[in-house]
N, C-alpha and C positions, 0 to 999 in steps of 0.2 A: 732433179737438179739439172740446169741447162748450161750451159757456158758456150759466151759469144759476143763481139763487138757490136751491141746494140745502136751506137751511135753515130754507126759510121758517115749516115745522113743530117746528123744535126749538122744544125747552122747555128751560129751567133745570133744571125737577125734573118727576118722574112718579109722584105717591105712592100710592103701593097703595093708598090708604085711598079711591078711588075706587072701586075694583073690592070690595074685604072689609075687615071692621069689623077696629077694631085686636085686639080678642076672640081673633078667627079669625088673624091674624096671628102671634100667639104660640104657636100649635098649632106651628109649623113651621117649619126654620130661613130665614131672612128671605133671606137674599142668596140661595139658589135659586129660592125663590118668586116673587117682585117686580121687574117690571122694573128695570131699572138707572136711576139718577137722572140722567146724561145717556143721552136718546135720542128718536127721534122717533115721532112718533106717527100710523098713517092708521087711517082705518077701513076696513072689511074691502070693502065697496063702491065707496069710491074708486077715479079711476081717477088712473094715474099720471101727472104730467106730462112731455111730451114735452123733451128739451133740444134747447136750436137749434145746430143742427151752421155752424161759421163759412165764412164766405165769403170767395173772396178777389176782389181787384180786378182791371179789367181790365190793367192794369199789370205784376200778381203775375202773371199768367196769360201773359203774353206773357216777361219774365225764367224761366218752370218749364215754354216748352214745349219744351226738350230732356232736360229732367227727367222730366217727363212720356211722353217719344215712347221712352225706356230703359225705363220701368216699363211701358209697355203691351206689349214688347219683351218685357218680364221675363216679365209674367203671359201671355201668348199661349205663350212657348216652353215655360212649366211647366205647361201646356192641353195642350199637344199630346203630355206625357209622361203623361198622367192624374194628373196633380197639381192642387192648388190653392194657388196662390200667396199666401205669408203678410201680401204687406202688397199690395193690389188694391182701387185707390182708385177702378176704373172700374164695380164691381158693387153696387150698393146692398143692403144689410141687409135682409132680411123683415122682421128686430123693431130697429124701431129705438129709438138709446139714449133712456132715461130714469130718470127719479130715482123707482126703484123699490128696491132692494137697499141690501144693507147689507154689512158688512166679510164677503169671501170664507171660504167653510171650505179646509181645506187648509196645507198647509206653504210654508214660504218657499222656491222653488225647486222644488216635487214637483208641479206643478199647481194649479187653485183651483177652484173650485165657489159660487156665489152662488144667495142665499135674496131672494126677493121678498120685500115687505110682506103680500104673501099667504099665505106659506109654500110658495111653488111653487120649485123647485131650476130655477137660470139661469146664463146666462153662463158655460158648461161651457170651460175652459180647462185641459183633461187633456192632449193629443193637441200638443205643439210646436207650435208655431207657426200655431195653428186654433185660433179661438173661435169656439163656437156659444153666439146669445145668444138664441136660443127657449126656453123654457121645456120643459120635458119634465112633462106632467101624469099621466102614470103614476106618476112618485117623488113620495110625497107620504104624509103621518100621516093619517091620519083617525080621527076621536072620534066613538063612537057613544054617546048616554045614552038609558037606557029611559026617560025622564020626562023631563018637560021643566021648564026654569024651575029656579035656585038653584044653577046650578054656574057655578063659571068656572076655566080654567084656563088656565096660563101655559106657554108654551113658550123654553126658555134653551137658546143654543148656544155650547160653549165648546171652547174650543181647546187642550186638557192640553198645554202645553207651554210651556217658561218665557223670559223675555224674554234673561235671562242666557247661556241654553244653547241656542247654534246647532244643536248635535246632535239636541237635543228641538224646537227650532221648525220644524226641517223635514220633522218627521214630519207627512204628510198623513192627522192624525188630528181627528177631530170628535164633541165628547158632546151629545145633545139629551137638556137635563133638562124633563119634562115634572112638572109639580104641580096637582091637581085638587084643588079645595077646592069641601064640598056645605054651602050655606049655610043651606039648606031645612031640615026637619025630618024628612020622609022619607028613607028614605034612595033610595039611586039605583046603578041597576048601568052602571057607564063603562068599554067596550072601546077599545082604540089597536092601530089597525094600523097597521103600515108596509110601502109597496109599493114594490119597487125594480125597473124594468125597463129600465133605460138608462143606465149607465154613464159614456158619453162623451159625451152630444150630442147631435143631430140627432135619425136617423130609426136608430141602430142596432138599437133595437128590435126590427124587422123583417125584420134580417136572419137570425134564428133562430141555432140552435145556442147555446143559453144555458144553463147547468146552473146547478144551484143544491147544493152539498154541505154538508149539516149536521154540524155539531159541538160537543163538549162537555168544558168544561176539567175540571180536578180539584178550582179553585174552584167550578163549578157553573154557572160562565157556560157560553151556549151561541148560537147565530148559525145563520147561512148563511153559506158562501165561495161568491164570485157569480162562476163561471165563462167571464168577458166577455176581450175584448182588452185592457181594463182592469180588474183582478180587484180586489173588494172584498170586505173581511170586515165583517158587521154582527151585535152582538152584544148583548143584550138582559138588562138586570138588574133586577129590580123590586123 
């Protein structure tokens, strides 16, 4: 349990008309473009603030040590099977919690996936009962522009599936709409990559045997199928 004023950054509203003139605005449809009017705001250099993990008293501590002396019971015997134990309140986190992320990608029920204020992919909760909350800095878009000065662009991630339809919310699907707008008068060559090396987590990366198989619909979409212990299709429309 964490406790902390998570909001301190909301805003009411976030109106484009910081970032591009209303001019440029009308070039393109608005609700892909433009952040959303509630949402929070950091900048790309900020660092996250930490939340304070609660305490309990000595009181609390002496009523939870037979609570306690079963769980360290639990997590030792599921050690000695080469397991790791889902809920092991005796090992501390490498990354610990903070108010960095936003509403997980993923389905209700299929796993989730969390995006930093940075854009970095976190808080991997693919794999039952195991959350890895490291960041993985292999997965990630990157924008290259030949020039500098007079672009800005926005990155929207949505979730195709509907509030009403259980069927469709638990599909663990995810759209990142990307919009570049060149405000300059020159114009400007802007490439987006996207690089996917880890799946579930941690350090899987390294454990090799990854394939990557390309494909191609008869609409014209076409992807990688990411050949992992958790297989992902990613697919690309421009």
């Amino acid at each position: 349990m964490v406790s902390s004023n998570l909001f301190h950054c909301t805003k009411r509203s976030w109106p484009p008309e910081e970032y591009i003139s209303k001019n440029t605005l009308q070039l393109f449809d608005f609700d892909s473009a433009a952040p959303p009017e509630q949402a929070w705001r950091r900048r790309l250099n900020s660092h996250a603030n930490l939340l304070k993990e609660f305490s309990v008293t000595f009181r609390e501590a002496i009523q939870m040590v037979r609570l306690g002396i079963r769980l360290w019971s639990y997590v030792r015997e599921e050690a000695s099977h080469g397991r790791k134990a889902p809920i092991d309140p005796f090992t501390r986190e490498s990354c610990k919690p903070s108010a960095s992320q936003g509403v997980p990608l993923g389905g209700m029920g299929s796993g989730s996936i969390s995006r930093g204020f940075r854009g970095e992919f976190r808080q991997w909760q693919i794999v039952p009962g195991i959350c890895e909350s490291s960041p993985v800095m292999a997965n990630q878009f990157s924008i290259f522009i030949s020039r500098d000065g007079g672009n800005k662009n926005y990155a929207s991630v949505l979730a195709p599936g509907q509030h009403e339809g259980i069927g469709d919310s638990s599909l663990p699907t995810a759209v990142f709409v990307y919009t570049l707008v060149n405000t300059g008068k020159e114009r400007a060559k802007v490439n987006l990559l996207f690089t996917w090396a880890n799946s579930i987590g941690g350090i899987s990366h390294l454990s090799g045997d990854h394939v990557n198989e390309p494909f191609i619909g008869e609409d014209g979409v076409s992807g990688d199928c990411k050949g992992q212990p958790s297989c992902y299709i990613c697919n690309c429309c421009m």
